[in-house]
C-alpha positions, 0 to 999 in steps of 0.5 A, a space after each residue: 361556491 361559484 365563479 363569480 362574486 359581486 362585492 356589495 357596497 354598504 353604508 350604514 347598514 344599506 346597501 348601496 343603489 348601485 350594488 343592485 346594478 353590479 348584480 344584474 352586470 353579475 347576473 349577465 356575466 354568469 349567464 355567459 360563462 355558466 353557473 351562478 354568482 356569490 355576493 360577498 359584503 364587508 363592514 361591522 354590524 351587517 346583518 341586516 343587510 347581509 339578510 336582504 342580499 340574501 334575496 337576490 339570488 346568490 348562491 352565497 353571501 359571504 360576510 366579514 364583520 369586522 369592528 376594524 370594518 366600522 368605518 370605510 378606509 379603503 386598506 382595510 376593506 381590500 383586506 376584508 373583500 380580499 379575503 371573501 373572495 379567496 373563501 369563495 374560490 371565484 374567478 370574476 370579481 365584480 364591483 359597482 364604478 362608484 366612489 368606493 369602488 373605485 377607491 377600494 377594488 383596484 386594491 383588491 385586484 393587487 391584492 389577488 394579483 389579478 388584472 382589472 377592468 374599470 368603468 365596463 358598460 357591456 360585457 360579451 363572450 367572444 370564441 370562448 374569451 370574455 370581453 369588456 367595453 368601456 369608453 374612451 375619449 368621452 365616449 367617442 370611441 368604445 374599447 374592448 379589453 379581456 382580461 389574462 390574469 386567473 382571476 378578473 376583477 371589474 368595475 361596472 358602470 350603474 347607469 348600463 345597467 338594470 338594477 336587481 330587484 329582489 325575487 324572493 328565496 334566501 341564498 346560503 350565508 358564510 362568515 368570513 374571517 380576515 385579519 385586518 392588519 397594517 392599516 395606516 388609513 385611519 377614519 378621522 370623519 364624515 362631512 356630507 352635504 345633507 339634503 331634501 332631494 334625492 341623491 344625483 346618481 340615485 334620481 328618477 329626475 335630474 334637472 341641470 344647468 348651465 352658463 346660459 342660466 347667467 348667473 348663479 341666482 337664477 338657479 334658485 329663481 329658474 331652475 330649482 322651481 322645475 326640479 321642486 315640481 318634479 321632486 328632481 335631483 339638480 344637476 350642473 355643468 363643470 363650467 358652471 361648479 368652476 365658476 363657483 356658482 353650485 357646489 361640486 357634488 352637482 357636476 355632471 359629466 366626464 369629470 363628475 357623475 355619470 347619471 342616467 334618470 328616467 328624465 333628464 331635462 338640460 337648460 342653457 347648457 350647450 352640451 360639450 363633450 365631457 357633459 354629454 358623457 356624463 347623462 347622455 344614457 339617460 331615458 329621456 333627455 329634454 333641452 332648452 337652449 336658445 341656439 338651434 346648433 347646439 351639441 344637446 340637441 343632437 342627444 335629446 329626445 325633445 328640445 326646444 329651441 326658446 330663451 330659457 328665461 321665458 320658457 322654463 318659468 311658463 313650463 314650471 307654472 303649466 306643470 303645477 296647474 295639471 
């Protein structure tokens, strides 16, 4: 038993990249107030990856398995987390700021009457208080809040971070038995965009555009032969998803997805804002625009000032000849 307990998100039997980061935020936070965290995961059929959670080095994972847990609707698996968190006795509950995380955790949060603090990026110990930031207005001022409440529930942003890796050992396992009830969410379906590249949030890679590609077919013709060079995500500007020239799961930024790769590479994309908000963490930022006043460069480790239709392409072919 311990004080802390990271709710583990799954999909299908594997766990979700940004459940790794929400460990290591578990981690830091153990190291401030002392002892060791649990990870508690929830669905139908998890063995597998309650057996891999186990090597994270949790003190326990606590399952709930659970047929009414087959598919994700957000009652029922505030039910299921809900009562993990009640087997475990924790006083800090700490879930990744994705989708589902945001979905599901505030409902465990009513569930456990418990205060919240959602999207964190740093996490302190103040005169015996905890505290947590997070950003306000695109990031232009940071917050610090605590938490009053007996339990503390957080959401914690992936890209602020490390991601756990595992270190080997095996943590205690504990079933946990919830009764799912009174459900009105039902599971009717899944439609997901398939696709070659690696996921936005999850790339090493991004390579994003904006209203400086002109139009939407110099996406295909200018920017995708980079990101195929780099096995890279593709990114775009709310400006240009507006205008319905990518589709949505592309936006980065204050409204879209907050993304941090090892190689963020920006062309004709000024650099407003809610953009920056989204990718301004990222390892190393590279941008390409022609105007030498715009916002990007004030973010980018390197930038070039040139027409991308010139650039990009003679960049493209000089990287492929290496």
């Amino acid at each position: 038993m311990s004080d802390i307990i990271v709710l583990a998100e799954q999909q299908n039997g594997k766990l979700a990249n940004a459940s790794r980061n929400a460990i290591t935020a578990a981690k830091a936070l153990a190291a401030l107030t002392g002892g060791g965290f649990d990870i508690a995961v929830a669905g139908h059929g998890i063995g597998d990856v309650a057996g891999a959670l186990g090597g994270y080095g949790a003190a326990t994972v606590y399952t709930v398995d659970d047929a009414a847990l087959a598919h994700y609707t957000a009652q029922a698996y505030a039910q299921a987390f809900s009562a993990a968190v009640e087997a475990s006795g924790a006083t800090f509950v700490v879930a990744a700021a994705t989708s589902i995380g945001k979905d599901c955790t505030p409902r465990v949060a009513a569930r456990l009457d418990a205060g919240m603090a959602s999207d964190v990026i740093k996490i302190e110990k103040e005169g015996g208080t905890v505290l947590y930031s997070r950003e306000i207005y695109s990031g232009n001022l940071i917050g610090r809040m605590k938490i009053n409440t007996d339990i503390q529930v957080l959401t914690v942003r992936g890209t602020e971070f490390a991601m756990a890796e595992a270190s080997g050992g095996a943590s205690a396992t504990q079933a946990v038995s919830a009764s799912i009830e009174g459900v009105r969410m039902t599971y009717v379906g899944l439609d997901a965009v398939e696709s070659d590249r690696p996921a936005l949030t999850e790339a090493s890679v991004v390579v994003s555009g904006g209203r400086g590609l002109k139009e939407p077919e110099n996406f295909q013709k200018v920017l995708e032969p980079l990101a195929d060079h780099f096995n890279a995500a593709i990114g775009a500007t709310r400006a240009v998803v507006d205008a319905g020239w990518v589709p949505n799961d592309w936006q980065v930024g204050q409204t879209g997805k907050v993304v941090a790769p090892n190689l963020y590479i920006a062309m004709g994309i000024s650099g407003a804002i809610q953009h920056l908000a989204g990718m301004k963490g990222s390892k190393t930022i590279v941008a390409i625009n022609k105007d030498p006043e715009a916002p990007i460069f004030s973010v980018a480790d390197y930038g070039l000032v040139a027409d991308l239709f010139e650039a990009v392409p003679e960049l493209t072919s000089k990287l492929k000849a290496r």
